[in-house]
C-alpha positions as CSV (number, residue, x, y, z in Angstrom):
1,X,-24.0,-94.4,6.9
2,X,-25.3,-97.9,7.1
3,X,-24.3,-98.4,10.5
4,X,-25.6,-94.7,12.0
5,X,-28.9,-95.3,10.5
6,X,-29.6,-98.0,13.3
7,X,-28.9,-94.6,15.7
8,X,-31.0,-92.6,17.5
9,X,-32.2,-89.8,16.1
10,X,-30.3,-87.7,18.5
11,X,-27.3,-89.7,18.3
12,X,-27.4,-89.2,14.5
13,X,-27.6,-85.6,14.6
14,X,-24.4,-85.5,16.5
15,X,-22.5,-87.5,15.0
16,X,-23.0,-86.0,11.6
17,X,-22.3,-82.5,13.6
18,X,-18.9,-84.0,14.9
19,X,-18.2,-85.4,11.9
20,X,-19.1,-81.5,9.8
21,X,-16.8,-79.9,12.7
22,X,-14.0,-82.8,11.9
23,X,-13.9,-83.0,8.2
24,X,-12.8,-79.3,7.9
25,X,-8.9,-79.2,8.3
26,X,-6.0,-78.7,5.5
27,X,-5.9,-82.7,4.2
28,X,-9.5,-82.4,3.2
29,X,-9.7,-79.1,1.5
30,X,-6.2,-80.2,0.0
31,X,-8.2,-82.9,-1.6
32,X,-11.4,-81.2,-2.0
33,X,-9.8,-78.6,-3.8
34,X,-6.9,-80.3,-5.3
35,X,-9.2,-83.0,-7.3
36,X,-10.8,-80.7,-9.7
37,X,-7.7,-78.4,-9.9
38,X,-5.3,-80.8,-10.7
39,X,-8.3,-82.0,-13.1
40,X,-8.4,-79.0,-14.8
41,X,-4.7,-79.1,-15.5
42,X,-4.5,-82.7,-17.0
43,X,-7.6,-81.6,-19.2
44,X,-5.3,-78.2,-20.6
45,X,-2.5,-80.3,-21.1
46,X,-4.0,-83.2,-23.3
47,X,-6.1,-80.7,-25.0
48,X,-4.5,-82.0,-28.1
49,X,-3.5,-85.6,-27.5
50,X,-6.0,-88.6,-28.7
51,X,-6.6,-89.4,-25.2
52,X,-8.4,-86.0,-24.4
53,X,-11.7,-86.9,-24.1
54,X,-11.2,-89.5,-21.2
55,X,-9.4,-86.6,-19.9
56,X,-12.5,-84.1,-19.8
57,X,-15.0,-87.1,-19.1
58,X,-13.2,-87.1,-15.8
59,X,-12.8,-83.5,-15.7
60,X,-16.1,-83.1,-15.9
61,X,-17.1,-85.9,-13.4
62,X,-14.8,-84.5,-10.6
63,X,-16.3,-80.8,-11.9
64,X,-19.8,-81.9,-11.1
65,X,-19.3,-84.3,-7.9
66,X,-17.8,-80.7,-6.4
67,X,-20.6,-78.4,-7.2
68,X,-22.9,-81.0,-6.3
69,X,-20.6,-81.0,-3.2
70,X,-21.3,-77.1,-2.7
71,X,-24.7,-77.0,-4.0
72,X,-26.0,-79.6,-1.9
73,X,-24.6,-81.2,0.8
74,X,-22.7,-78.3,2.1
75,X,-26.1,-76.6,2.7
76,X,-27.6,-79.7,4.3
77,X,-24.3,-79.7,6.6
78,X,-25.3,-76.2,7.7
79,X,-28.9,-76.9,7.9
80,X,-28.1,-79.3,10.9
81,X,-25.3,-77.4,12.6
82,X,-28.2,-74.7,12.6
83,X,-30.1,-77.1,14.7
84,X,-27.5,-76.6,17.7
85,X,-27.0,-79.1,20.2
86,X,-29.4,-82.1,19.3
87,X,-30.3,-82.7,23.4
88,X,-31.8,-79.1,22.8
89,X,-33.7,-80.2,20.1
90,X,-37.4,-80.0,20.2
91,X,-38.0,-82.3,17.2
92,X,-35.0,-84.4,16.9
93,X,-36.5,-86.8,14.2
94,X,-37.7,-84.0,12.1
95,X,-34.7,-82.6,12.0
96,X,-32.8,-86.1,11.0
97,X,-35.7,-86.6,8.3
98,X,-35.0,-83.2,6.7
99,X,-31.6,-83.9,6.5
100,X,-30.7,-88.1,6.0
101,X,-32.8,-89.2,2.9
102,X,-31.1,-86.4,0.7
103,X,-27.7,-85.9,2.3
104,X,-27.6,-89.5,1.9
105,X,-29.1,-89.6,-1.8
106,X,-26.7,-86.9,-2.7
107,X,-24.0,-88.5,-1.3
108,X,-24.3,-91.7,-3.2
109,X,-24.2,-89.5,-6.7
110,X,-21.0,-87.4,-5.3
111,X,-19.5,-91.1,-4.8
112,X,-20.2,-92.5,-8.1
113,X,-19.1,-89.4,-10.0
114,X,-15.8,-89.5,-7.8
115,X,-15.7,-92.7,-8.9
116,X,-16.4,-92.2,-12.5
117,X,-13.7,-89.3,-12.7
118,X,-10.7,-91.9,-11.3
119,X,-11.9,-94.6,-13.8
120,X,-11.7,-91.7,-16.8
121,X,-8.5,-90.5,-15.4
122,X,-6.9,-93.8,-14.7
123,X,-8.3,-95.0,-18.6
124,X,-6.4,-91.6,-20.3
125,X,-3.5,-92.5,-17.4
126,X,-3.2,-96.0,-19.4
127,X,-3.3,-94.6,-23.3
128,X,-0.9,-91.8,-22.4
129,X,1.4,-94.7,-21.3
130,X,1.2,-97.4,-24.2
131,X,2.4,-95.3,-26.8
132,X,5.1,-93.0,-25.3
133,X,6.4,-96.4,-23.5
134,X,7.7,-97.6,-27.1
135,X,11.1,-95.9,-26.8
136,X,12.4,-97.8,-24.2
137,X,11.9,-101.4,-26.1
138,X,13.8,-100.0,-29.4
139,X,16.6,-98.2,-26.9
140,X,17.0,-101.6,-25.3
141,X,17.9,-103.4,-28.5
142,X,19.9,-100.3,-29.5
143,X,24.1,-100.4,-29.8
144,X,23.8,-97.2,-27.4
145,X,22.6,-99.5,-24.8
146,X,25.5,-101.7,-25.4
């Protein structure tokens, strides 16, 4: 986003249309979808393990960064495909004003919850590990493994 905020304001508007049209096709709903899904699952299965709470802290932060998703920038996506084609535009800089400061704003949040939820997932990933890993050090000593 950096970089297109140097564009014009008509250059911005298309782009972000092209990029709207682009980002719909299986690999992103697979992931869009998939994220809080798979989520949900990991948070029913450690339901009662000690490790449950990083669990639903990501949960929770891949829940939110989706309806924020839906709530928010979806509609602002479909505020400027509503536009149409932005050398048709009347207002072209009205139209990017409406739509940058909070897609952008948004965006930043979505990106730090996203973040959040891998760091919480990654963290109950790591304490699901260190105790069930045990088994292997005392079978490696073991006369089985002889």
């Amino acid at each position: 986003m950096p970089s297109l905020s140097r564009s014009d304001d008509r250059v911005f508007i298309e782009v972000m249309q092209n990029i709207n049209d682009q980002i719909q096709n299986p690999v992103f709903f697979l992931s869009f979808l998939g994220a809080p899904l798979l989520a949900a699952v990991a948070a029913w299965q450690s339901r009662r393990s000690p490790y449950r709470w990083w669990v639903f802290a990501g949960f929770a932060a891949v829940a939110l960064a989706f309806l924020l998703t839906v709530t928010v920038n979806i509609p602002l996506n479909n505020e400027l495909a509503d536009a149409g084609d932005p050398a048709r535009i009347a207002d072209p800089a009205a139209v990017r004003e409406e739509f940058e400061d909070p897609w952008v704003a948004w965006n930043v949040v979505r990106a730090l919850l996203s973040t959040l939820a891998l760091s919480c997932l990654a963290r109950a990933l790591l304490l699901y590990r260190g105790p069930h890993m045990s088994y292997l050090e005392s079978a490696a000593g073991s006369r089985a493994s002889r």
